[in-house]
Structure formats: structure tokens, C-alpha cells
NULO-404145 format. One line per 8 residues: number of its first residue (from 1); for each residue x, y, z of N, C-alpha, C. Coordinates in steps of 0.1 Angstrom, whole numbers, plus 5000, padded with zeros to 4 digits. Example, Ala and Ser with C-alpha at 12.3 -4.5 7.8 and 13.67 -1.06 7.14 Angstrom:
<nodes>
1> 5132 4943 5078 5123 4955 5078 5132 4967 5078; 5128 4978 5071 5137 4989 5071 5129 5000 5079
</nodes>
This chain:
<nodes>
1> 5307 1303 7921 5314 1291 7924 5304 1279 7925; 5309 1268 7920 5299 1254 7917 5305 1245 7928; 5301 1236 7930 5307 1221 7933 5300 1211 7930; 5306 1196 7928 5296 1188 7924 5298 1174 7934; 5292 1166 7942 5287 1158 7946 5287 1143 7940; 5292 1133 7937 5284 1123 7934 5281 1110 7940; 5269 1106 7938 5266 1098 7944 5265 1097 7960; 5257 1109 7966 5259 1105 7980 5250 1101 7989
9> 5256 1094 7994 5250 1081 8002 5254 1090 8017; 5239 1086 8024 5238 1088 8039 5232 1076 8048; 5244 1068 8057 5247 1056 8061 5236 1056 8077; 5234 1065 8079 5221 1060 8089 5211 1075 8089; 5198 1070 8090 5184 1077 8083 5171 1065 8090; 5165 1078 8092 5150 1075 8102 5140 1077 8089; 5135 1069 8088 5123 1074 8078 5112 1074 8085; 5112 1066 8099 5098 1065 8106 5086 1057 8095
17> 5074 1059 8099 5064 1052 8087 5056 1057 8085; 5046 1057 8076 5029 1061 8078 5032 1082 8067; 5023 1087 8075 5022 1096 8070 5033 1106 8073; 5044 1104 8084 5052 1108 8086 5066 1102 8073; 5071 1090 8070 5073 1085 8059 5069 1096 8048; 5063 1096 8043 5055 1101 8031 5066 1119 8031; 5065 1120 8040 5069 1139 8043 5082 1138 8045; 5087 1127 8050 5107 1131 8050 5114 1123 8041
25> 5107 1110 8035 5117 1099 8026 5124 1108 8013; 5109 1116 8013 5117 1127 7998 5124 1134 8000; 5125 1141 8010 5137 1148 8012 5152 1143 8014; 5152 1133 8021 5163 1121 8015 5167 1116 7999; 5157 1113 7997 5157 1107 7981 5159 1114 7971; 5158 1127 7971 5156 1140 7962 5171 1142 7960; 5180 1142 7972 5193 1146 7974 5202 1137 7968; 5201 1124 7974 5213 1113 7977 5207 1099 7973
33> 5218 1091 7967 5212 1084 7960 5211 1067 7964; 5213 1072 7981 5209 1060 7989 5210 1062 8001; 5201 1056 8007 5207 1058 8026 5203 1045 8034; 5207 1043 8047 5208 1028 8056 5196 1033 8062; 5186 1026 8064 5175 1030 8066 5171 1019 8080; 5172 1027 8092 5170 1022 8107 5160 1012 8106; 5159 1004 8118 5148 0994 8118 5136 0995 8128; 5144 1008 8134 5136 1008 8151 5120 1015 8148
41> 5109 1009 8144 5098 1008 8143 5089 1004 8150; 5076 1011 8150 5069 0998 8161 5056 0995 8156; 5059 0982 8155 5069 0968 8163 5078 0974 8153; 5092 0969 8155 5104 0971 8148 5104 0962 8136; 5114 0968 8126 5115 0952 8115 5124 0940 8116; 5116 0932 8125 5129 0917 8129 5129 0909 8116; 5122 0907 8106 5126 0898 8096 5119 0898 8086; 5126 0891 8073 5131 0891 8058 5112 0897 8056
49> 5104 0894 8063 5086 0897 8058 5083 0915 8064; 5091 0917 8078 5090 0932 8079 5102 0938 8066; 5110 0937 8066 5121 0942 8056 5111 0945 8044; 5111 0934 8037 5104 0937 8025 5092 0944 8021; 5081 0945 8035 5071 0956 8035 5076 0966 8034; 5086 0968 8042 5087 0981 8047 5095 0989 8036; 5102 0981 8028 5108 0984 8021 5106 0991 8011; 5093 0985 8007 5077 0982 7994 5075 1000 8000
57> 5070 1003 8011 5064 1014 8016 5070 1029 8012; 5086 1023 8017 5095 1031 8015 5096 1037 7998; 5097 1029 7989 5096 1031 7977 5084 1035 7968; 5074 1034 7974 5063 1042 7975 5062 1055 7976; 5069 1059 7988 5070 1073 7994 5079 1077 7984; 5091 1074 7969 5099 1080 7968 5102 1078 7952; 5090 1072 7950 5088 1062 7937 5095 1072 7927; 5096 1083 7927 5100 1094 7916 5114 1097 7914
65> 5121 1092 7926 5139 1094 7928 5146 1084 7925; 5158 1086 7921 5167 1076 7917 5173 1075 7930; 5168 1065 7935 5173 1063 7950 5169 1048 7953; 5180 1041 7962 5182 1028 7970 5182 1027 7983; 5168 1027 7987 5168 1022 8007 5174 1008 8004; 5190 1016 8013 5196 1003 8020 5193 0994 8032; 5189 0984 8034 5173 0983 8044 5185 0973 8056; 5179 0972 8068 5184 0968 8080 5174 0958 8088
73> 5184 0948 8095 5168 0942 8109 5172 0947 8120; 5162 0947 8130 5168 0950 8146 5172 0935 8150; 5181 0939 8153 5192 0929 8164 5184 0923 8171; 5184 0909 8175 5170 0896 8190 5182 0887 8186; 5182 0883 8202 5190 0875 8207 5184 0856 8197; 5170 0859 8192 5168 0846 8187 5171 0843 8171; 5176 0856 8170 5181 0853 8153 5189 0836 8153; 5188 0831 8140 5191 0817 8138 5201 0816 8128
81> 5210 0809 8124 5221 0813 8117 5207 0812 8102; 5198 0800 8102 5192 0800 8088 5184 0813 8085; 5178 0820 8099 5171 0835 8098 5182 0843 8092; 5192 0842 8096 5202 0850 8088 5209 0845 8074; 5208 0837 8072 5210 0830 8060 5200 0836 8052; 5185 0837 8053 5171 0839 8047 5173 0855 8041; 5177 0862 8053 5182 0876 8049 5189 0885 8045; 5203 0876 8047 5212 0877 8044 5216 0885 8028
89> 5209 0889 8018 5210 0891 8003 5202 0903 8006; 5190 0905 8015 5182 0912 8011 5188 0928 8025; 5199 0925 8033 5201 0935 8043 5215 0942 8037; 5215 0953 8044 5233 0961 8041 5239 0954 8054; 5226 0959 8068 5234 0959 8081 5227 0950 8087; 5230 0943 8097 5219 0941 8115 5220 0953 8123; 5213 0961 8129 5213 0969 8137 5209 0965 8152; 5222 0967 8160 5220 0963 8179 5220 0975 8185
97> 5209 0975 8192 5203 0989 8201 5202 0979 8212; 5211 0984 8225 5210 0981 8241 5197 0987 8243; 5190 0977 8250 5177 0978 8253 5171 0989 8263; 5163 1002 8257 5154 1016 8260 5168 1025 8260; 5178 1022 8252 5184 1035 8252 5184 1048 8245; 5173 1045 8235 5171 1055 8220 5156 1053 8221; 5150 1062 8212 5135 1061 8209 5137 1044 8198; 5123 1035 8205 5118 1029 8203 5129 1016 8204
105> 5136 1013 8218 5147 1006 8215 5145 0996 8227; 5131 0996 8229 5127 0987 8243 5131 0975 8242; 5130 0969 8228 5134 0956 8224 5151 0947 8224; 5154 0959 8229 5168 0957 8224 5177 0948 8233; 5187 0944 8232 5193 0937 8239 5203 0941 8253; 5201 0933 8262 5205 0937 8279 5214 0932 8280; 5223 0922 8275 5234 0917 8274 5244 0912 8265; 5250 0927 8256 5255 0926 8250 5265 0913 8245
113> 5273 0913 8254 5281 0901 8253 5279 0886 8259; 5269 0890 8258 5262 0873 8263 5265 0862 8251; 5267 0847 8257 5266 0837 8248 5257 0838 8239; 5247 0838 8237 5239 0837 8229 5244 0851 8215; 5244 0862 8219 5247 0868 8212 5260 0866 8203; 5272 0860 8212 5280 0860 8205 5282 0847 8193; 5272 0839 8196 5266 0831 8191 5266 0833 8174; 5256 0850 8177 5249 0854 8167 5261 0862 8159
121> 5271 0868 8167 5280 0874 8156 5293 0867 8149; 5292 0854 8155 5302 0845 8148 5293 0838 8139; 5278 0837 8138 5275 0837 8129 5278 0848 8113; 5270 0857 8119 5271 0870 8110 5282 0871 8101; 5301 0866 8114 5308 0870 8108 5313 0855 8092; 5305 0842 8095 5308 0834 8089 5301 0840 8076; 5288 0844 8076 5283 0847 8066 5288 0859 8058; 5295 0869 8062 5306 0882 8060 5293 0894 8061
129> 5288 0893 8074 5275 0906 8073 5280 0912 8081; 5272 0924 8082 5283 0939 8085 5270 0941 8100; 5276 0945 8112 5268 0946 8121 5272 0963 8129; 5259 0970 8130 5258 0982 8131 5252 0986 8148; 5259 0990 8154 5256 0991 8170 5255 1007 8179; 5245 1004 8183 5244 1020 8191 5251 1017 8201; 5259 1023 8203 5273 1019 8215 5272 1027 8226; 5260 1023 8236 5253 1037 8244 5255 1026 8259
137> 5260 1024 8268 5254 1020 8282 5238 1028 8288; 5236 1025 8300 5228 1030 8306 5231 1042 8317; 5246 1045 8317 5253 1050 8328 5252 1068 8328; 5261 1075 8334 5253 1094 8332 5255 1099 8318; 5247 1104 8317 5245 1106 8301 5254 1108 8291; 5267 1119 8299 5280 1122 8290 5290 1110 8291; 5288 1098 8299 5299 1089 8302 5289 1077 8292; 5280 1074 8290 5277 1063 8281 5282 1057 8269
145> 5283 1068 8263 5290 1058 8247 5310 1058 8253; 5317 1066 8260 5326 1063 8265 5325 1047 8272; 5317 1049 8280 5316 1037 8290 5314 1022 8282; 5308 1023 8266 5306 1011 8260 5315 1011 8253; 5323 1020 8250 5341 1008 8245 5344 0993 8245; 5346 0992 8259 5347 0982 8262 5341 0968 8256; 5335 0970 8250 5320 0962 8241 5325 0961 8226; 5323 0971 8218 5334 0972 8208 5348 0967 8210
153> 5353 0968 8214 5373 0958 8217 5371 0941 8216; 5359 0938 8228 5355 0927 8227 5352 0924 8218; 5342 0924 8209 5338 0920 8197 5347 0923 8187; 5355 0934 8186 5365 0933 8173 5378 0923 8172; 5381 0918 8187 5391 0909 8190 5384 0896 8186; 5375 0895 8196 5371 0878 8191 5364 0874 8178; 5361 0886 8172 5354 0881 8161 5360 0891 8144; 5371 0886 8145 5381 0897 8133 5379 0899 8119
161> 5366 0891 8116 5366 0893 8107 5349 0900 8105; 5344 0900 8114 5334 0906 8113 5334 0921 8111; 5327 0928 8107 5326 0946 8103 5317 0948 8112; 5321 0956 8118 5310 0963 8133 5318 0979 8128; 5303 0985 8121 5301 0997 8123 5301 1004 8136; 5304 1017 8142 5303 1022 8157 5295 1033 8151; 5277 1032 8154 5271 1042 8144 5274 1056 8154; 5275 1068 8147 5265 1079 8151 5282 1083 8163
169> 5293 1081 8165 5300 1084 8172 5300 1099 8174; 5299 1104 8188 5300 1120 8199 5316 1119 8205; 5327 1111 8201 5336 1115 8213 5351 1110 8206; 5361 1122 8214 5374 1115 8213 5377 1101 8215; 5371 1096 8223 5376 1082 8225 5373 1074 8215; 5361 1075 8208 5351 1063 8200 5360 1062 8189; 5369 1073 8187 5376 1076 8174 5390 1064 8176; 5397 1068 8194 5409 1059 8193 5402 1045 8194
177> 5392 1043 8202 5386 1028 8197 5387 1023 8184; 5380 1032 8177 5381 1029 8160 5390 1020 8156; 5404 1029 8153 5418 1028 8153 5424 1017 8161; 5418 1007 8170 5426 1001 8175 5422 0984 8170; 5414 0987 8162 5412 0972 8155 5405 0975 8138; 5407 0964 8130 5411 0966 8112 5395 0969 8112; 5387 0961 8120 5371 0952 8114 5361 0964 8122; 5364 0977 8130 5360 0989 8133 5360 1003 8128
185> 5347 1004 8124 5343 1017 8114 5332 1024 8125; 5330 1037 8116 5324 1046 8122 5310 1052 8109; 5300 1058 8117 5299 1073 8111 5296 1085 8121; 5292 1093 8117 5292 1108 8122 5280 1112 8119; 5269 1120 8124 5263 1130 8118 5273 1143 8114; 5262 1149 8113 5266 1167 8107 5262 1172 8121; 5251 1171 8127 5251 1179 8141 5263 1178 8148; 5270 1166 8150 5279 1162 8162 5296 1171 8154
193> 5297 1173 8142 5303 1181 8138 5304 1196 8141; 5292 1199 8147 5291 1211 8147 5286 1221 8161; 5278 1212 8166 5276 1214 8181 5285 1204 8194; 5279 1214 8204 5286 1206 8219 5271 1209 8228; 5270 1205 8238 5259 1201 8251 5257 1220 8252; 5271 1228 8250 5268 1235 8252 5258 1243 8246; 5258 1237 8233 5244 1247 8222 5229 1240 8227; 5235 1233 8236 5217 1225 8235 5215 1227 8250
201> 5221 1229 8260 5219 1235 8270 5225 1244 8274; 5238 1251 8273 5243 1264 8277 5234 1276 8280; 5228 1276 8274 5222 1288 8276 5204 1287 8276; 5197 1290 8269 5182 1287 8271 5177 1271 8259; 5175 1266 8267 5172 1251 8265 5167 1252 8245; 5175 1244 8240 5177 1242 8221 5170 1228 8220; 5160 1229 8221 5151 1218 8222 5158 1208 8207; 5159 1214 8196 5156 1209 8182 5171 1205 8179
209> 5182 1207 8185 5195 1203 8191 5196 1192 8199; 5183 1186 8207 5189 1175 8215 5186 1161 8208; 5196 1153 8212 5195 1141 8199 5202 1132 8214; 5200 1119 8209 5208 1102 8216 5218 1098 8205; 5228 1100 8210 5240 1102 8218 5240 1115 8217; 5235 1121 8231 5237 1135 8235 5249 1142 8230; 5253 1154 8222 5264 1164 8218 5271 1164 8232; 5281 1161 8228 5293 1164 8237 5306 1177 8240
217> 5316 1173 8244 5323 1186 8247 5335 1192 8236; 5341 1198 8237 5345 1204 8223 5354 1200 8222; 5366 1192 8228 5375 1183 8223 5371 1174 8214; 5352 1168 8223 5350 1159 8209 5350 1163 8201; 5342 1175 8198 5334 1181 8186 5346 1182 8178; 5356 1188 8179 5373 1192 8173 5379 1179 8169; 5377 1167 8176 5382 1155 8169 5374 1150 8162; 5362 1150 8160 5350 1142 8149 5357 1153 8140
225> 5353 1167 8137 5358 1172 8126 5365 1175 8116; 5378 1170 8126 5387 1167 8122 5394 1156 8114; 5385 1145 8121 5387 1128 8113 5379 1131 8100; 5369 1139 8101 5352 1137 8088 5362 1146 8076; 5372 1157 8082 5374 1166 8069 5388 1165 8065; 5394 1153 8070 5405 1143 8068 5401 1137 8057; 5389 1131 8056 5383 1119 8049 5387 1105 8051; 5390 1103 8068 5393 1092 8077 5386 1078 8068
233> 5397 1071 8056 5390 1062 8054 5383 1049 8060; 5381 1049 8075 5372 1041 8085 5360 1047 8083; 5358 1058 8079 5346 1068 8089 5339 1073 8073; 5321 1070 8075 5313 1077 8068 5304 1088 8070; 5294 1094 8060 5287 1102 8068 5274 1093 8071; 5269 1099 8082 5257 1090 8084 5249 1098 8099; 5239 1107 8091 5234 1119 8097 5226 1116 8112; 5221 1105 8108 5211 1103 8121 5197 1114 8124
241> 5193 1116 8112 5184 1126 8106 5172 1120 8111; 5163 1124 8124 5145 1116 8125 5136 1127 8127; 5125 1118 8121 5121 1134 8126 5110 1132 8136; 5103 1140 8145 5098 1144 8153 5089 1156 8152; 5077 1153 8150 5064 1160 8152 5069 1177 8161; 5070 1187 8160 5068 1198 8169 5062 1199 8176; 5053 1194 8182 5049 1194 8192 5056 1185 8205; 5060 1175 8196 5067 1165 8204 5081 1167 8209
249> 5085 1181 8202 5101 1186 8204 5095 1198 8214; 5089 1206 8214 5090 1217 8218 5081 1215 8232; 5085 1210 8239 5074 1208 8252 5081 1201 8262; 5076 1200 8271 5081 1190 8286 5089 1174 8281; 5100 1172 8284 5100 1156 8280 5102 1154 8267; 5106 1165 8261 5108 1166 8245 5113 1153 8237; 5114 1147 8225 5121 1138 8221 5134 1140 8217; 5139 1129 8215 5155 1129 8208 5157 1131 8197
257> 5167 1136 8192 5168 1134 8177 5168 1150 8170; 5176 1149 8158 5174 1163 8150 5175 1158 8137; 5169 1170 8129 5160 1166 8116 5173 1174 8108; 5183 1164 8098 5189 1171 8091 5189 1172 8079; 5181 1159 8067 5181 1159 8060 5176 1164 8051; 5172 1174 8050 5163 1185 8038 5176 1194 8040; 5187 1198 8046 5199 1206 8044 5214 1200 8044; 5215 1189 8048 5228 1180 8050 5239 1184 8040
265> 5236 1184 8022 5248 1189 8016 5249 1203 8014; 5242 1209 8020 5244 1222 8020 5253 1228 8029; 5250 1222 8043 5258 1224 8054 5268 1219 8050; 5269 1206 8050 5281 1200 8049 5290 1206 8040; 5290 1214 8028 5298 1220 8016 5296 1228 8022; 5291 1234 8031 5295 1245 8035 5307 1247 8046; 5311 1237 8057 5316 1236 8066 5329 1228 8060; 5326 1220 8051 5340 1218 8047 5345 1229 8038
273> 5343 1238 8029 5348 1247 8028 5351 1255 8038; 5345 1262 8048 5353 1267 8053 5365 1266 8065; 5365 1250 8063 5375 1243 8068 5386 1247 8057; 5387 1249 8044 5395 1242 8030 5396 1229 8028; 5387 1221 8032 5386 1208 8029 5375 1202 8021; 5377 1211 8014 5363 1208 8002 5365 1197 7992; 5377 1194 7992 5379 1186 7979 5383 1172 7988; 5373 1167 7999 5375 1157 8007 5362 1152 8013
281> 5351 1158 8011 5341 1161 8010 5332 1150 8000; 5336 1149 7991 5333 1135 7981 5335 1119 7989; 5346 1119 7997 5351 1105 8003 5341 1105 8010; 5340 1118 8025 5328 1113 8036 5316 1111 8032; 5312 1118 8021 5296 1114 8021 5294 1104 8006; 5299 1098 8002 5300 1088 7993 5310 1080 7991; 5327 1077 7990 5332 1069 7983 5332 1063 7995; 5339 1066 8010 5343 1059 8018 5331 1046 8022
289> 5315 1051 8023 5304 1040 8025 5309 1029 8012; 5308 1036 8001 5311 1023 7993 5322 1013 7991; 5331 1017 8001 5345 1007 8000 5337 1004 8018; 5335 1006 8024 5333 0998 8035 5321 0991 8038; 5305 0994 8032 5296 0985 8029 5294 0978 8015; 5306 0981 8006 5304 0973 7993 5294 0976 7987; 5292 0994 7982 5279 0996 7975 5283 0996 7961; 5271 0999 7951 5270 1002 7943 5261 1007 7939
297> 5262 1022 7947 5253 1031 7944 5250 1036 7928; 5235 1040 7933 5225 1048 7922 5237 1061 7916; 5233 1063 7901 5243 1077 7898 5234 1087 7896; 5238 1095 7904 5235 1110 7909 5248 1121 7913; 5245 1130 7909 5250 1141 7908 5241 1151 7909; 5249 1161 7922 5242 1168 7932 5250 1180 7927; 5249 1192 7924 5256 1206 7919 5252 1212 7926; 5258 1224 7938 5254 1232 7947 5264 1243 7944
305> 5254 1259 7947 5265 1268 7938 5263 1279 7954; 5274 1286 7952 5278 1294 7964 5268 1308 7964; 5251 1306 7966 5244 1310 7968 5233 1310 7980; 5233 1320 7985 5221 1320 8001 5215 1317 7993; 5211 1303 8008 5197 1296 8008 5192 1298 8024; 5180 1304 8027 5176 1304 8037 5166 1290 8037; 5170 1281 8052 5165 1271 8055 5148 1269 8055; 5141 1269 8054 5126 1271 8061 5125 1269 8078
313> 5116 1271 8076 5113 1276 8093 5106 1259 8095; 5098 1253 8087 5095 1241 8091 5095 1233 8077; 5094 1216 8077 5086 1211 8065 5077 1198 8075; 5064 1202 8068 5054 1197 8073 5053 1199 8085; 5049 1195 8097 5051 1199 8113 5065 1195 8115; 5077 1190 8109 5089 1189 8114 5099 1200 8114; 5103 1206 8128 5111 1218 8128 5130 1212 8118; 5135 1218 8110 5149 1213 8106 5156 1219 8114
321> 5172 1215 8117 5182 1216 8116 5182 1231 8110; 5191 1242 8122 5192 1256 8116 5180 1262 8107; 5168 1260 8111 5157 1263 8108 5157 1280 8107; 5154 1285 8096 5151 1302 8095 5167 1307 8091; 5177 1297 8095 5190 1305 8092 5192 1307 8079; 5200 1315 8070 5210 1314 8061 5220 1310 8059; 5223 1300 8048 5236 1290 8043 5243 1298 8034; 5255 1296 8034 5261 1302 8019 5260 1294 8011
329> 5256 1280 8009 5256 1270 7996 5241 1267 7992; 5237 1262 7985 5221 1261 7976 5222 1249 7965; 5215 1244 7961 5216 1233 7952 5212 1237 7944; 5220 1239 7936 5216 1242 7918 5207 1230 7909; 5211 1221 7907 5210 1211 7897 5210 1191 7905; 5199 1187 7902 5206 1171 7905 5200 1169 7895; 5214 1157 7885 5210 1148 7874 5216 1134 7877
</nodes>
């Protein structure tokens, strides 16, 4: 048994930089034939001169794939309507990270709905740019992205015409949020499909499981999977795939984050089949990004045939996603 893929696009992706870059961009690029490529660097990329290096670097790391980094800035309260005007051609998204809630997110903003910001998204929305938000408070760990609703409503009310992504959504609620205004979209990883708090702590601590926005409880888990194998035309995929050094995961104080992108369409054809929802599977990980970021993705075709593939145990020091297990799907062919 075959299936074929095309053009898939993964709407949020860590590439990190440096020599770490070099070891995960291909494993992105090899696959899919574009992804939203975060900004949270350090220093992060605030403008059109970081973008464009970084972008240069990126393409470097990947020079051999038919692949498009879709490139992003970090959200500062001093963006100028002409800084956004300057960028404007050259971004998919703006990305707003509340300030130290994710790795590398010290920068970020402490008052979401402050004048000034909103300043900045009636900007955004005059110019028609799409703004991408980690929708995290500071509050107990399972009540944060619940507790920032409130934040999304606001901004989809006063500003209707603007596109506010809700990245990386863990919960029933983020979903009826969605749903309750036109200009509110989503994506999903593949972990938060498939895990709850309980695989990452239930039982003896899953280090390579724990990610920001912490897995949540299984109503969520049963309603994300349910919207993703619907092919909920709000909602894309967008893995949230970073990676992290092993040493940096497996120890006291571990980091956030899970590494999914060296297996993403494997899993994923795998789990929507054995949902029966395989022939739905095309919308979440490519058509739906391109009716709601207005792509025009790279052509690629991905063929995966119903054959074990055992995951590896590592690439480069980065532990993956179901590391050592067996998949029933395998990638035959990309042309």
C-alpha cells in the first residue's frame, strides 16, 4: 500500500542556528517543501537585516532541497508602521511570544494588550499581515494557554480583519476560541495529537516528551485529533519540532521542546490511517496552510509505502520523537 503527499508544508519549525542548523534544516527540507521558520534566536530576528541573514544561512544548510523557509520577526513593542512596511514582502508571519514563557522568549512582550501594541496590530491589520502568537500566560502550568483566551477574543474583535494564528494549540478550549471569530486560526503539532501530561509524567519522568505548551489532558488530546483528522479548515499542521542537544534533555532542569521532524509524515500517515482518515491528511499538512497563509508552495511529492521503519535512536546528539520505536509507514520516493 502507497500514499502520496503533496506539497507539505509545516507552519511552525525551530531550526535554531550555527552547527545545530546545519543537522536539523535537512531533515525538514528533505521532506516538505516549506516550513514557518521561528524567530526566537539569540539575539532573536527583529528586522528585515536579521531576516535576510538568517535566511541566507538557512538556505545554505539546505541548498540541495526544493524547499522555501517561510521566514518570521519577533514581535517589540517598537515596531513602526514604516519597519513593517520595510518587511512587509519579505515575512509570512510576526511572531508574539509573552515575555520568558518559551525558550529564548525573554524579549517578549509583558503587555499584551497594551496601547502601543495595539497600535502595532492595527497596523499589521492595515497592511493585511498575518500575526502568529504563543498564547501562554504566566499562571499554573495546565491553566496558561486556557487563561490567555481572553487575549485572542480581544484582538479578534477589535481588529477583524487581521489573521491571528493561535500557534501550537494543547486544549479543548483554544479550539472553541478558534470558532468564535472568522480572523482565528490554529496549528497543532503531532505530539499534542498524541500524547497527554500523562506520557510525560505519569509514570517515570519522559524527558524527550516535555515541550511549552505542556501536553495536556485527554479530552484535549481527543479534541485536537479530532479537529486535525476532520481537516478543520481553520487549523494547520505546524509541528513545533526544536531541537535540543541530549544532554540538555536528559538531566536536572531539562529543556522544552520535542524533536519531530525527521518522522512527522510517517507518524502522521500513520495515525491518520488508523483513524480512517487518510484521505484528509493532504488538507492538514498542506492545502489548508495554503488557503490561510496564501502560499505557493515548492512542488514536491512525498510517497510513503506501508512498510516498518524503525526510527533511530538519535540524529546527531538530538534524541527524536519515538526514538528506537517501529512505524508501520516509511518513505519510499520524494520527487
Amino acid at each position: 500500500m502507497e500514499f502520496q503527499i503533496h506539497n507539505p508544508l509545516d507552519m511552525h519549525i525551530h531550526f535554531r542556528d550555527g552547527d545545530m542548523r546545519d543537522l536539523v534544516a535537512p531533515l525538514t527540507s528533505e521532506t516538505f517543501s516549506g516550513a514557518l521558520v521561528m524567530p526566537n534566536l539569540v539575539p532573536p530576528v527583529m528586522n528585515l537585516e536579521d531576516l535576510k541573514a538568517y535566511k541566507s544561512r538557512i538556505e545554505q544548510s539546505v541548498w540541495s532541497d526544493n524547499f522555501t523557509p517561510y521566514m518570521t520577526v519577533f514581535f517589540h513593542e517598537w515596531l513602526t508602521r514604516n519597519a513593517l512596511e520595510e518587511i512587509k514582502d519579505y515575512v509570512t508571519t510576526i511572531k508574539l511570544y509573552p515575555a520568558g514563557i518559551t525558550t529564548n522568549s525573554e524579549g517578549g512582550i509583558t503587555s499584551i494588550l497594551s496601547d502601543t501594541n495595539k497600535r502595532i496590530f492595527g497596523d499589521m491589520q492595515d497592511l493585511w499581515m498575518i500575526l502568529s502568537i504563543h498564547g501562554e500566560t504566566g499562571d499554573f502550568v495546565m491553566d496558561r494557554e486556557a487563561n490567555f483566551m481572553p487575549n485572542y477574543l480581544e484582538i479578534a474583535r477589535e481588529f477583524p480583519n487581521l489573521k491571528i494564528i493561535m500557534e501550537h494549540i494543547t486544549t479543548k478550549v483554544a479550539l472553541e476560541t478558534m470558532e468564535m471569530y472568522p480572523n482565528l486560526h490554529a496549528t497543532i503539532t503531532l505530539q499534542h495529537l498524541e500524547i497527554t501530561l500523562d506520557d510525560v509524567a505519569g509514570g517515570a519522568l519522559q524527558p524527550h516528551l516535555f515541550c511549552k505548551p505542556i501536553a495536556k489532558r485527554y479530552e484535549d488530546r481527543d479534541a485536537l485529533l479530532a479537529a486535525a483528522l476532520s481537516a478543520h479548515p481553520k487549523i494547520s499542521f505546524g509541528s513545533d519540532s526544536a531541537p535540543h542537544p541530549q544532554s540538555a534533555k536528559e538531566c536536572c532542569g531539562c529543556a522544552a521542546w520535542v524533536f519531530t521532524s525527521p518522522i512527522a509524515l510517517q507518524v502522521l500517515t500513520q495515525l491518520f490511517e488508523e483513524n480512517g482518515k487518510l484521505e484528509n491528511l493532504q488538507k492538514f499538512v498542506s492545502d489548508n496552510a495554503v488557503n490561510i497563509y496564501g502560499l505557493t508552495p515548492n512542488t514536491k511529492t512525498v510517497t510513503l509505502e506501508k512498510q516498518d521503519f524503525t526510527v533511530p535512536e538519535i540524529y546527531g546528539n538530538v534524541v527524536p520523537y519515538k526514538a528506537g520505536e517501529t512505524l508501520a509507514w516509511s518513505i519510499k520516493s520524494i520527487s
